[in-house]
C-alpha positions as MATLAB code, in Angstrom:
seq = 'XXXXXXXXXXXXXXXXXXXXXXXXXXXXXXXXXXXXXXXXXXXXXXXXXXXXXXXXXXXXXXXXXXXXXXXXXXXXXXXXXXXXXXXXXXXXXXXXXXXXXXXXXXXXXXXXXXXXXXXXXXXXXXXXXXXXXXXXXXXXXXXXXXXXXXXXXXXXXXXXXXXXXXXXXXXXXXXXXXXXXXXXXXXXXXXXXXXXXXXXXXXXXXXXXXXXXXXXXXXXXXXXXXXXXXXXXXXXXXXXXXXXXXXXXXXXXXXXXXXXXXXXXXXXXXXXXXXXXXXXXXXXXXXXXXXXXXXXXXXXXXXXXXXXXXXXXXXXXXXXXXXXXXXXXXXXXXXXXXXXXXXXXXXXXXXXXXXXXXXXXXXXXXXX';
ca = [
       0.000    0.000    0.000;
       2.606    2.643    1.026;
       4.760    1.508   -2.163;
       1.970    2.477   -4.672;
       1.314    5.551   -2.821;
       5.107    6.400   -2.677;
       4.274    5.663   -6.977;
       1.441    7.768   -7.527;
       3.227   10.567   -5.624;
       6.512   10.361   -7.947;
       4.015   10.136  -11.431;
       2.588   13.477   -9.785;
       5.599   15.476   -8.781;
       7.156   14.507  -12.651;
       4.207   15.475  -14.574;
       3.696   18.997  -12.033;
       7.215   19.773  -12.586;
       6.812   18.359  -16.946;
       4.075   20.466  -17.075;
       5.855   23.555  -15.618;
       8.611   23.520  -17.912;
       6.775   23.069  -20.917;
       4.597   26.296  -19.770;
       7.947   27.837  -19.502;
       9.715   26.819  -22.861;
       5.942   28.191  -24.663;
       6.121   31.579  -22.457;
       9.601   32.208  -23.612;
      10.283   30.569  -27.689;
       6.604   30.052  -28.970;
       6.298   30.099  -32.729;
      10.092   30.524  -32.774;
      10.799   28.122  -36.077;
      13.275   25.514  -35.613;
      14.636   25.660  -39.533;
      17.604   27.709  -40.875;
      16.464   30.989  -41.114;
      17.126   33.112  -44.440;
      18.045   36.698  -43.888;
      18.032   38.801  -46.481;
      20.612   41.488  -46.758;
      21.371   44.592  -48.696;
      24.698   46.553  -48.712;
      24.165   50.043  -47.631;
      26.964   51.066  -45.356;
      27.529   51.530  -42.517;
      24.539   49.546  -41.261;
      25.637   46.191  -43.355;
      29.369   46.374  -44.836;
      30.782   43.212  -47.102;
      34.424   42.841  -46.668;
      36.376   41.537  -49.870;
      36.524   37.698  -48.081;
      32.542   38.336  -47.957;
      31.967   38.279  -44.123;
      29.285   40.931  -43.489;
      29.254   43.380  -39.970;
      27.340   46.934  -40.100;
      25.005   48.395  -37.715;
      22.293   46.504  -38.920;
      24.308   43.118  -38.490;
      25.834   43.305  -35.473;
      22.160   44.204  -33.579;
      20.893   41.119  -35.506;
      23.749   39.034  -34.455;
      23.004   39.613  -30.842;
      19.227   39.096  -31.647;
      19.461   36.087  -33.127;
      21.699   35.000  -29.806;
      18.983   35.807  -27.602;
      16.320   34.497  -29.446;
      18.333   31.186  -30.018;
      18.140   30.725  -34.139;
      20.373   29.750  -36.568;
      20.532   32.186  -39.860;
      21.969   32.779  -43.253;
      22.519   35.576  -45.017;
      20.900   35.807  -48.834;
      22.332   39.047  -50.090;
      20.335   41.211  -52.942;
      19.727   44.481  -54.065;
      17.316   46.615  -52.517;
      14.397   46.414  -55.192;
      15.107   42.458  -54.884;
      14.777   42.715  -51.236;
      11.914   44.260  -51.164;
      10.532   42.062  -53.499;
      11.922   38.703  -51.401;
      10.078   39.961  -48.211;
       6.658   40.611  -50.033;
       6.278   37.328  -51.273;
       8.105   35.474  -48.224;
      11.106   34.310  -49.978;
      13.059   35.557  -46.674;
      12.592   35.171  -43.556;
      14.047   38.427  -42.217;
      15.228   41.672  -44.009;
      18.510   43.432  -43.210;
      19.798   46.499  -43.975;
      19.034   50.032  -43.867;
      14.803   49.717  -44.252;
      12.769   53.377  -43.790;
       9.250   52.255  -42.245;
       6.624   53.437  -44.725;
       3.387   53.026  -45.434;
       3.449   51.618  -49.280;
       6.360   48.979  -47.324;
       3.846   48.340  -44.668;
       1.286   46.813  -46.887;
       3.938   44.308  -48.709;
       5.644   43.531  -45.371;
       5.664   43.612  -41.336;
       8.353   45.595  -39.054;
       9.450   45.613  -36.308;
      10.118   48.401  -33.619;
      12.407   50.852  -35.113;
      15.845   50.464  -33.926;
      17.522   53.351  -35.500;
      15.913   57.792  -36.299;
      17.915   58.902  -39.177;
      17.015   61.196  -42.097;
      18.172   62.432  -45.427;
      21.168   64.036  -46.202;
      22.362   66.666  -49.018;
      26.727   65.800  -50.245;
      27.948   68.391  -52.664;
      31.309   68.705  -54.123;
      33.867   70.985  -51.865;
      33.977   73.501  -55.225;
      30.145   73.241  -55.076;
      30.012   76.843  -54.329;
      31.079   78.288  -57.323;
      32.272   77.069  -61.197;
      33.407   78.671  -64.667;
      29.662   78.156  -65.981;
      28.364   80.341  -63.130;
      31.052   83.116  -63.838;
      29.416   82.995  -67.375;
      26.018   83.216  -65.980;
      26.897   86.267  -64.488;
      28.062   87.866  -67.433;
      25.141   87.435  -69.300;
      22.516   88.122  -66.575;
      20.054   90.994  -67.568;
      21.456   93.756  -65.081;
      24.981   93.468  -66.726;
      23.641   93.484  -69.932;
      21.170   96.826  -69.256;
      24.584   98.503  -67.795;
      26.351   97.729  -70.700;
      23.354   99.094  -73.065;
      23.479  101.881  -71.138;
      27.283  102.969  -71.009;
      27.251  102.055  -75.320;
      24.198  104.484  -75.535;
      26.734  107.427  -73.304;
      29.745  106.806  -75.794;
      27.952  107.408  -78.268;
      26.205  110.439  -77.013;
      29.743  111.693  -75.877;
      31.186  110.712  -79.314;
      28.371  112.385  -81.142;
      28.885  116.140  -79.101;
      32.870  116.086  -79.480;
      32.176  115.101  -83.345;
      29.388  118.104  -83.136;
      32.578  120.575  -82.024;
      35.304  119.291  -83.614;
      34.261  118.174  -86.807;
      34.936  121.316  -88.769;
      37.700  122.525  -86.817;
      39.407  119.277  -86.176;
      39.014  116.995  -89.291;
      41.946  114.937  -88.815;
      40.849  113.801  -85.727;
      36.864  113.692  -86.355;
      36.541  114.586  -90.038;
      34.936  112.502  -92.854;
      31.414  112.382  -91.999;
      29.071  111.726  -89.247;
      29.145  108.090  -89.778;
      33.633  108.159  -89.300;
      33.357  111.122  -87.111;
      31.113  109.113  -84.585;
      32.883  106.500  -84.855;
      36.049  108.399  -84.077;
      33.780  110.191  -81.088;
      33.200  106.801  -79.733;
      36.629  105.396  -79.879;
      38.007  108.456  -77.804;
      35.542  108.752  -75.251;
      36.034  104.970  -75.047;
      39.686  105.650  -73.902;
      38.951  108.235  -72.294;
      36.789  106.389  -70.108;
      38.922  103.414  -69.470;
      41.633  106.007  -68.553;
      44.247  104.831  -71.720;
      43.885  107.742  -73.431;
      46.162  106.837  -76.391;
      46.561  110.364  -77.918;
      45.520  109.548  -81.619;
      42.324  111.626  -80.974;
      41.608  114.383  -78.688;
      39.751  117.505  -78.994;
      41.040  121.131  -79.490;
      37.826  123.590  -79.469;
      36.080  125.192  -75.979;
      32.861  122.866  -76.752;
      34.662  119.990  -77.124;
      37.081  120.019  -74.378;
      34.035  121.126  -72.171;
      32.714  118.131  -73.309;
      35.568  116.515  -72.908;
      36.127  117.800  -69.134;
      32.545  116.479  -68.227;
      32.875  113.211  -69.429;
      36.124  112.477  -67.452;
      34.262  113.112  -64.012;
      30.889  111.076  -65.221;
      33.029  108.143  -66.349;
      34.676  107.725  -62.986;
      30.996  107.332  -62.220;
      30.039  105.307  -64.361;
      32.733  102.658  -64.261;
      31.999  102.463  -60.847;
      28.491  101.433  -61.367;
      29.667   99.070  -63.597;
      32.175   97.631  -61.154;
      29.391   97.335  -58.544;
      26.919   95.897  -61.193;
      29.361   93.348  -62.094;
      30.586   92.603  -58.809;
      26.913   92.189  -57.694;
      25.917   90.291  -60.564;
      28.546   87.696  -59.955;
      28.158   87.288  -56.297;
      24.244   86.813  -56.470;
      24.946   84.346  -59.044;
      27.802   82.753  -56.262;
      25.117   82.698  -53.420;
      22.485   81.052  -55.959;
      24.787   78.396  -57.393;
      25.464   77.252  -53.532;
      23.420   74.764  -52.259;
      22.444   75.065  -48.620;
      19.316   72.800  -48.293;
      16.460   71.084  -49.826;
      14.891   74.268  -51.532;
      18.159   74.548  -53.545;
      17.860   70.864  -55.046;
      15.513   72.367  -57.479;
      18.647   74.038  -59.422;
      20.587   70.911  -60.172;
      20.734   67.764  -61.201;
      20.907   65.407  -57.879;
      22.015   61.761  -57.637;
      20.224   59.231  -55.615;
      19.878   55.498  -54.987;
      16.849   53.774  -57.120;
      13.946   52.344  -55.469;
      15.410   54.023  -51.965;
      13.164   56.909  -49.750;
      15.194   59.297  -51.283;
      14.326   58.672  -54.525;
      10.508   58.801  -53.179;
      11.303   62.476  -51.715;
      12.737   63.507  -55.250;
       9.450   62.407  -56.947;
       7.592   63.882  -54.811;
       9.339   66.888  -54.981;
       9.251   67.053  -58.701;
      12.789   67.545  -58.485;
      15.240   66.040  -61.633;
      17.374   63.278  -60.363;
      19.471   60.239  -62.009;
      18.902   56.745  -60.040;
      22.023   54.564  -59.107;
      22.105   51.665  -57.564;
      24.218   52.565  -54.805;
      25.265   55.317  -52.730;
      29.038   54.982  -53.731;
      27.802   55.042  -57.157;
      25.885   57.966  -56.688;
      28.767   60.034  -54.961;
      31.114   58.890  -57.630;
      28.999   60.660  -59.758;
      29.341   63.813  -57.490;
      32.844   63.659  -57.914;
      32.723   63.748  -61.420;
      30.581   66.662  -62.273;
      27.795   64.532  -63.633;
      25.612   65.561  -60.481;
      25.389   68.706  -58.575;
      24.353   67.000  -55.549;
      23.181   63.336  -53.786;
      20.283   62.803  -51.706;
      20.187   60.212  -49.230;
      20.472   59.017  -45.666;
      22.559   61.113  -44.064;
      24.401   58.852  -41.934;
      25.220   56.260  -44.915;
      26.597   59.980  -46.661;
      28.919   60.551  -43.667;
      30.351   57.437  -43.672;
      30.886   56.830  -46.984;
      32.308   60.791  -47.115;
      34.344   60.285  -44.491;
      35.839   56.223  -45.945;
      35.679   56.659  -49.221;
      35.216   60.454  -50.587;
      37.343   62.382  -47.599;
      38.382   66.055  -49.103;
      36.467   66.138  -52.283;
      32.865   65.990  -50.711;
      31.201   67.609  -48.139;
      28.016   66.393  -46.469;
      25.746   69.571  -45.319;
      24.818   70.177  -41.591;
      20.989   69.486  -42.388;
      18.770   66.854  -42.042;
      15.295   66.761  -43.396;
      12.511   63.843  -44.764;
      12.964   61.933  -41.069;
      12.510   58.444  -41.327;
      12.908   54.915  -38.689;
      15.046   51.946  -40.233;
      13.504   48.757  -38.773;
      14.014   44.860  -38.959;
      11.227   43.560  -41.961;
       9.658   40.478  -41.993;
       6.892   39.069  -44.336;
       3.206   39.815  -43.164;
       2.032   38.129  -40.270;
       5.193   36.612  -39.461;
       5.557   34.503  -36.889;
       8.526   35.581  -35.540;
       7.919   38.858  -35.577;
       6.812   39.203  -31.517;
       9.525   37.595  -30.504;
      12.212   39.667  -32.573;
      10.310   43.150  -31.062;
      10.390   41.644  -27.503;
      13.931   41.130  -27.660;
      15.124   43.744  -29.805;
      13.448   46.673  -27.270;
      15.372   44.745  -24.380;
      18.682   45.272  -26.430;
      18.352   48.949  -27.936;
      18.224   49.662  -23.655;
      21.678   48.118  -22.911;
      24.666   49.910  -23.633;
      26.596   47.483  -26.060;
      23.908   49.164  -28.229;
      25.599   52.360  -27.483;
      29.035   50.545  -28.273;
      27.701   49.283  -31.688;
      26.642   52.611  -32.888;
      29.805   54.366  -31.614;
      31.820   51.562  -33.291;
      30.690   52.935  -36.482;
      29.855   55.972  -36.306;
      32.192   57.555  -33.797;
      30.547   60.700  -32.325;
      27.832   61.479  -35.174;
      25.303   59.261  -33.961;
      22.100   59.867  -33.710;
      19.362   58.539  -31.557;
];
């Protein structure tokens, strides 16, 4: 009797304590699969960087790496472009989507996210010599307020030309003489000289009216090449402050580079602005470097990094950020692993080797 209660007690106790830890095991891995799973991955620096022996680390990878630790999965990485990416996690080819993915709303009905990990925004590079080039000098020369002073100051040579003709024409034929057409001509030319302060001595006039004349004009063309100084002066240096670009209401001037199928590329057609598409942001800021661009547009901390790696002393990556945007972990709609990747992703962003993976890769220009 006491050895078949001492039995039913043990069968008891081991299914109590069975149960338990099966109620455990659900709380803590349910729908957690048990396959290999396929991450796919996108190179966009610095958040996921492929070294030349093909090992991947980034922002994006290292947070994953420690994810996938936590939650207790195995992985592979399937790399694509972004385009194919996108296209992978919309019809579930992939498990998981890596790299540096804005949360949007035409995303959101192909795919799922996760809690954002990461605020960023978009970012303007222009060239170092952005500010100024021999096309805008030439701009300036043919704006409409040099071209009105220069109407203008023709118009007073002549009128100058025509009075010291008037005077010396009869007196002074050598020097004016041989009609009005030649004698205007030969007004023109001196008062030209005179102007310009060259004074050459072939022509000069000898009566009272036309060295009155003469006398005027030397004090009103001090004047007047000094409005055309200022006029040119001001015409080129409006045309300097124009050419710069300072922000997003100066994209509208140039031709900007981008990455294809990227939020940046959304902004720019929203924007109506003209753009070329590239497929990456290297490719985009080689452009920039070779004059084929006058700006790129995209995330401003892939920018800075690549700047900074690749493009140090040749482009510059402006001090503004605009278009804000959340990168995020993807998954295919109604994943089933998608709780369990926000549960322990919002436990990690709260540690500080987060801190120490941004840092490593961004230095001081992070941004949370």
């Amino acid at each position: 009797m006491r050895l078949r209660f001492f039995l039913i007690a043990v069968f008891f106790l081991t299914n109590v304590v069975g149960l338990a830890s099966a109620t455990e095991n659900i709380s803590t891995s349910s729908n957690i699969p048990t396959k290999t799973l396929t991450i796919g991955i996108k190179k966009i620096a610095p958040f996921v960087i492929k070294s030349p022996d093909g090992a991947f680390s980034g922002i994006s990878v290292d947070l994953w790496r420690e994810l996938a630790v936590d939650m207790n999965v195995n992985y592979e990485f399937v790399e694509y472009d972004l385009n194919g990416l996108i296209n992978a996690l919309s019809d579930g080819t992939v498990d998981v989507g890596i790299a540096a993915l804005s949360v949007t709303p035409t995303r959101e009905e192909k795919f799922d996210f996760s809690q954002p990990y990461y605020n960023t925004g978009l970012g303007i590079a222009v060239s170092m010599d952005n500010s100024y080039s021999s096309s805008t000098f030439l701009t300036s020369l043919l704006s409409w307020d040099v071209a009105k002073t220069i109407l203008y100051l023709t118009l007073a040579l002549l009128s100058v030309g025509f009075l010291v003709w008037t005077f010396e024409r009869t007196k002074n034929p050598n020097h004016f003489g041989g009609g009005i057409i030649k004698g205007v001509a030969s007004g023109f030319w001196w008062s030209a000289v005179s102007m310009t302060t060259i004074g050459y001595g072939d022509k000069y006039p000898i009566t009272l009216g036309g060295r009155l004349v003469a006398l005027f004009w030397m004090f009103t063309a001090i004047l007047m090449i000094s409005t055309f100084t200022a006029t040119m002066s001001s015409s080129i240096t409006v045309n300097k402050l124009q050419s710069t670009i300072n922000g997003p209401e100066d994209l509208a001037k140039i031709k900007v580079g981008t990455v294809k199928h990227s939020t940046s590329e959304n902004y720019l057609n929203k924007n109506n602005r003209n753009y070329v598409g590239y497929q990456t942001a290297s490719e985009s800021l080689e452009a920039l470097s070779e004059k084929k661009v006058g700006a790129v547009v995209y995330d401003i901390a892939t920018l800075q990094y690549l700047v900074n790696t690749e493009f140090n002393g040749t482009i510059r990556v402006l001090p503004v950020t605009f278009e804000k945007q959340n990168y995020a972990i993807a998954v295919p709609l109604n994943s089933s692993i998608r709780k369990q990747i926000n549960y322990v992703l919002l436990n990690k962003l709260s540690q500080p080797n987060w801190q120490s993976i941004l840092y490593r890769y961004l230095g001081d220009t992070e941004k949370m």
